[in-house]
C-alpha positions in Angstrom: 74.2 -30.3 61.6 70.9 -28.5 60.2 71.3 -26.4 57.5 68.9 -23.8 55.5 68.3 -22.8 52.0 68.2 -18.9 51.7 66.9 -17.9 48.1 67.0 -14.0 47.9 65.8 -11.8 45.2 67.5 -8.6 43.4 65.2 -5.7 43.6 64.5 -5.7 39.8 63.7 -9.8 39.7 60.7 -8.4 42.4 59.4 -5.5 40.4 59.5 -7.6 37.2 57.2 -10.1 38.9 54.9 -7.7 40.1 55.1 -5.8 36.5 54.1 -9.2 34.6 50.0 -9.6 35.3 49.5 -6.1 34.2 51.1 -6.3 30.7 48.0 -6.9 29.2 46.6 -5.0 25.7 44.4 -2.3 26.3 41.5 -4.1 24.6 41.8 -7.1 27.1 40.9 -4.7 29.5 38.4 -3.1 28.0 36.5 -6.7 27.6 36.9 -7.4 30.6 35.2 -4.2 32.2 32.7 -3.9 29.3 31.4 -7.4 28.7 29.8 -5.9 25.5 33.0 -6.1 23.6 33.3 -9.7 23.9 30.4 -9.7 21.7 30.7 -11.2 17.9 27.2 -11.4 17.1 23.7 -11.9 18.2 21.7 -15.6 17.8 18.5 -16.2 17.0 16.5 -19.2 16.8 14.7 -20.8 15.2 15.4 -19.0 12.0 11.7 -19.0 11.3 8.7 -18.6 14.3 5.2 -20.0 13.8 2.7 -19.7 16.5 -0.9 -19.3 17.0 -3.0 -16.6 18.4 -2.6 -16.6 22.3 -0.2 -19.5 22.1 3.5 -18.9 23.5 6.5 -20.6 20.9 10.1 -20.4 22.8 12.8 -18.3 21.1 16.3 -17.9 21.7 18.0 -14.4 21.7 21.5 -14.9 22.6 24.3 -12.7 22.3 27.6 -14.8 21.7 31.6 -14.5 21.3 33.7 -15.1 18.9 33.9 -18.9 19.7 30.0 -18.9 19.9 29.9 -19.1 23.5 27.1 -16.7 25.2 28.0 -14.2 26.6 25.4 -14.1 29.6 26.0 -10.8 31.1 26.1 -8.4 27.6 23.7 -5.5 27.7 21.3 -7.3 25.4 18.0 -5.6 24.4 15.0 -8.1 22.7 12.5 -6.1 20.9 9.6 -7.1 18.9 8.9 -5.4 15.7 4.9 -5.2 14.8 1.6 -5.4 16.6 1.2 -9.5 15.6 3.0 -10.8 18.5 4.9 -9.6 21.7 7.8 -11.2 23.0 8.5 -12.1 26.8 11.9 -11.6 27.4 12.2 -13.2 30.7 10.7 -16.4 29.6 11.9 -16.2 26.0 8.9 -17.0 24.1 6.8 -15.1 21.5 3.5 -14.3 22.3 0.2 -14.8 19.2 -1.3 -11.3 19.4 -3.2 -11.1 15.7 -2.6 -12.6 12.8 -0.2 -11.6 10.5 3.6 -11.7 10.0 6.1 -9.8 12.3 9.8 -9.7 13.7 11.4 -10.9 16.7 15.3 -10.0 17.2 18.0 -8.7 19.5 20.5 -6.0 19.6 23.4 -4.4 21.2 25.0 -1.5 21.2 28.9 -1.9 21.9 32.0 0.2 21.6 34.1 0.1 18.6 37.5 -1.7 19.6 39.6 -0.2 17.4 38.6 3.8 17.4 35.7 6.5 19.3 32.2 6.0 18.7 29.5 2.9 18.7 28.8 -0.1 17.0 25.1 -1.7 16.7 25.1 -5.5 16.6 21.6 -7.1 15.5 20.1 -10.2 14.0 16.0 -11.1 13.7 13.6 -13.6 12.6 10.3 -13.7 11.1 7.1 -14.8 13.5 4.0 -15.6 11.6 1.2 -15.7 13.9 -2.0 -18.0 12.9 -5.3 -17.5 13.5 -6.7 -20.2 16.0 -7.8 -23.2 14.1 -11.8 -23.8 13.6 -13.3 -26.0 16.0 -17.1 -25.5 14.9 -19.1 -24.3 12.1 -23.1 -23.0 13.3 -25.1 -22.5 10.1 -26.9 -19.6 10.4 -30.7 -19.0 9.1 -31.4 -22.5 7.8 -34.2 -23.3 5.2 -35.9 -26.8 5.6 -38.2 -26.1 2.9 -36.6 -24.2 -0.5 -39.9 -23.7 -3.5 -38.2 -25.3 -7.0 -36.8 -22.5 -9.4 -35.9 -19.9 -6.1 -32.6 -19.6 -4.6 -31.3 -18.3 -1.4 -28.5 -17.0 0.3 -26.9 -19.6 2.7 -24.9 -18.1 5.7 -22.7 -19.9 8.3 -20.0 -18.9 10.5 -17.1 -20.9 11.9 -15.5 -20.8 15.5 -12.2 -21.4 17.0 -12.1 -21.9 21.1 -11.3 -18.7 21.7 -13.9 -16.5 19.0 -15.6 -16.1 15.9 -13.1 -16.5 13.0 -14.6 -14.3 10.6 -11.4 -14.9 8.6 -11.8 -18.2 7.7 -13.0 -19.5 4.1 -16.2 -21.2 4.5 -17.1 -23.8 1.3 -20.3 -25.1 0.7 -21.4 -28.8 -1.1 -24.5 -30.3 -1.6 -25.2 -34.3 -1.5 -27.5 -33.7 -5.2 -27.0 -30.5 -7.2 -29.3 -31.7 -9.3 -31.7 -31.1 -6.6 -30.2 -28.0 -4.8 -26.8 -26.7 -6.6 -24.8 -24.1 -4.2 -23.0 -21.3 -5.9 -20.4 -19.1 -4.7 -20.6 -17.4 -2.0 -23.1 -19.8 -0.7 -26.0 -18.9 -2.5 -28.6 -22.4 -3.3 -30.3 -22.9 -6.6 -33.8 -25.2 -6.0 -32.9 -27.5 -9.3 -35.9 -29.9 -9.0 -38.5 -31.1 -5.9 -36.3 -33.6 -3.7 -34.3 -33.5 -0.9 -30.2 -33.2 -0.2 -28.0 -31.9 2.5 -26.2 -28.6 2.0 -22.8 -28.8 3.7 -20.5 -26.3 4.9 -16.2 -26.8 5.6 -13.9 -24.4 6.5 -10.1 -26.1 7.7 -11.5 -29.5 7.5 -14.6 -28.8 10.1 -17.8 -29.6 8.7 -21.8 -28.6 9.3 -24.5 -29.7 7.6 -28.4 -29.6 7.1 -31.1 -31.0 5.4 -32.9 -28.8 2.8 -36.1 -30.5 0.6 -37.5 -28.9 -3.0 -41.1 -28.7 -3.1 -43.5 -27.3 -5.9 -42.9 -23.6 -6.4 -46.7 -22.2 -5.4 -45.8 -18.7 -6.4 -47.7 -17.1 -9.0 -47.5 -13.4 -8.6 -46.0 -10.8 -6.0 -47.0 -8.0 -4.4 -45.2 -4.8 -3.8 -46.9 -2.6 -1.5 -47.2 0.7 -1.8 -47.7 0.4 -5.5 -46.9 4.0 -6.2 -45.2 6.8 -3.9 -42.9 10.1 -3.5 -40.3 11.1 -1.0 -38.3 13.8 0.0 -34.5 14.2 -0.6 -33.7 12.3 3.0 -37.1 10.4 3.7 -37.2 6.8 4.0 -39.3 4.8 2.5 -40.9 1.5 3.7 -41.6 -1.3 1.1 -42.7 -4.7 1.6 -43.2 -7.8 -1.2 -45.2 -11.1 -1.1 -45.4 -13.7 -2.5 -49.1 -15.0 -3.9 -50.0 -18.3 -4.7 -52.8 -19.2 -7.5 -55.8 -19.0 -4.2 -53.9 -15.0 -3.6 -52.8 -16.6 -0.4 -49.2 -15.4 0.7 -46.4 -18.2 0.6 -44.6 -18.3 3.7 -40.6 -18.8 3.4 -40.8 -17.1 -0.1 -37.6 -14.9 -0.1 -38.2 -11.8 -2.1 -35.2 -10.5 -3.9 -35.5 -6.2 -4.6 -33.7 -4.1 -7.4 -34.6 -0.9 -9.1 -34.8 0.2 -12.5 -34.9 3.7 -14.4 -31.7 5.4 -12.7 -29.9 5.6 -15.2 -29.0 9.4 -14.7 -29.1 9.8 -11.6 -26.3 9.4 -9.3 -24.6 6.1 -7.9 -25.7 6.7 -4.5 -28.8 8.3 -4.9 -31.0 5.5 -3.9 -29.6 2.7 -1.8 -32.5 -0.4 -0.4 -31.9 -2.0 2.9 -33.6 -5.7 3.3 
């Protein structure tokens, strides 16, 4: 003889087990509509940025529980701070815009659990962005020949891949300062007749050049005009050579000008442009 099992249920058993999945707290239901509020703090890494200009350096900005999990679908806003670098926020990388030293970070603005109003979570790190590295140094305005007991000013400028890095520190050397000694700033003394190379490093990239001394041939110079007068506003064209003892000019003879006898007379009433 078949039989059957019959289980029946009072009516208050039922609306007890329909009544049990919604006794949740209020803030478990407010996480799970605002995914905001699962949020603990924000992430960001590496706790210091270095990149060069134009170069991209990955960064994470990640907004996380209390555990530390993410929590991928917060309302998460990455910003950059400065001007020295820009931040992609899709790929997560820092972009080099300038040099300098800048921000990166991430916020959010979440409700506060236990009353009205907001909350702002943030966290940031510093970026310091690098100037390309030099790649070549051109020597500008080279002197083969320097006359013993002159000096001149020595000028070079170094390059990265990208530009001219008028940032960068140039240093000059010479092989024999006893020959030709370089100053600072990259001015060269003509010591004695010889020869030496003049050398200039910026970031571990060098350029050199040959320079010889010969006999200084210079006896007088020559300023022409010898006398004038202007007008408050006129310009006035000089020139100056140098003579050897036949009163033939010496080509390569660098002529340095000054004035003298202003005194009284205000700082920037006379100015001279080479």
């Amino acid at each position: 003889m078949k039989r059957r099992l019959v289980v029946l249920f009072s009516l208050p058993l039922a609306i007890a087990a329909v009544l049990i999945p919604l006794a949740v707290s209020p803030e478990t239901l407010l996480a799970q509509e605002n995914p905001d509020m699962r949020v603990m703090r924000i992430a960001v890494s590496p706790d210091t940025v270095r990149v060069h200009v134009g170069e991209r350096v990955p960064v994470d900005i990640v907004a996380v529980d209390e555990d530390g999990n993410p929590v991928p679908d917060a309302d998460l806003l990455a910003y950059s701070n400065g001007a020295e670098a820009s931040l992609d926020p899709i790929a997560s990388e820092v972009i080099g815009v300038s040099p300098g030293e800048t921000t990166v970070g991430g916020r959010i603005r979440r409700p506060v659990p236990e009353g009205p109003g907001f909350q702002t979570l943030r966290a940031s790190v510093t970026v310091i962005v690098l100037p390309r590295p030099v790649e070549r140094i051109e020597i500008e305005k080279a002197p083969g020949r320097l006359y013993a007991g002159t000096r001149t000013q020595l000028r070079a400028r170094a390059y990265s891949a990208a530009r001219v890095r008028d940032d960068a520190i140039i240093e000059w050397s010479s092989s024999d300062p006893s020959v030709v000694e370089v100053g600072m700033g990259g001015v060269a003394y003509a010591r004695s007749t010889g020869g030496a190379r003049l050398t200039a490093t910026a970031e571990g990239v060098e350029e050199s050049i040959a320079v010889r001394v010969v006999p200084n041939p210079i006896e007088r110079l020559v300023v022409e005009p010898r006398r004038a007068s202007v007008q408050v506003g006129e310009v006035l064209h000089m020139a100056g050579r140098a003579i050897d003892a036949d009163g033939r000019s010496v080509l390569g003879a660098d002529v340095d000008w000054s004035w003298a006898g202003l005194s009284d007379q205000p700082y920037d009433a006379v100015w001279l442009e080479s």
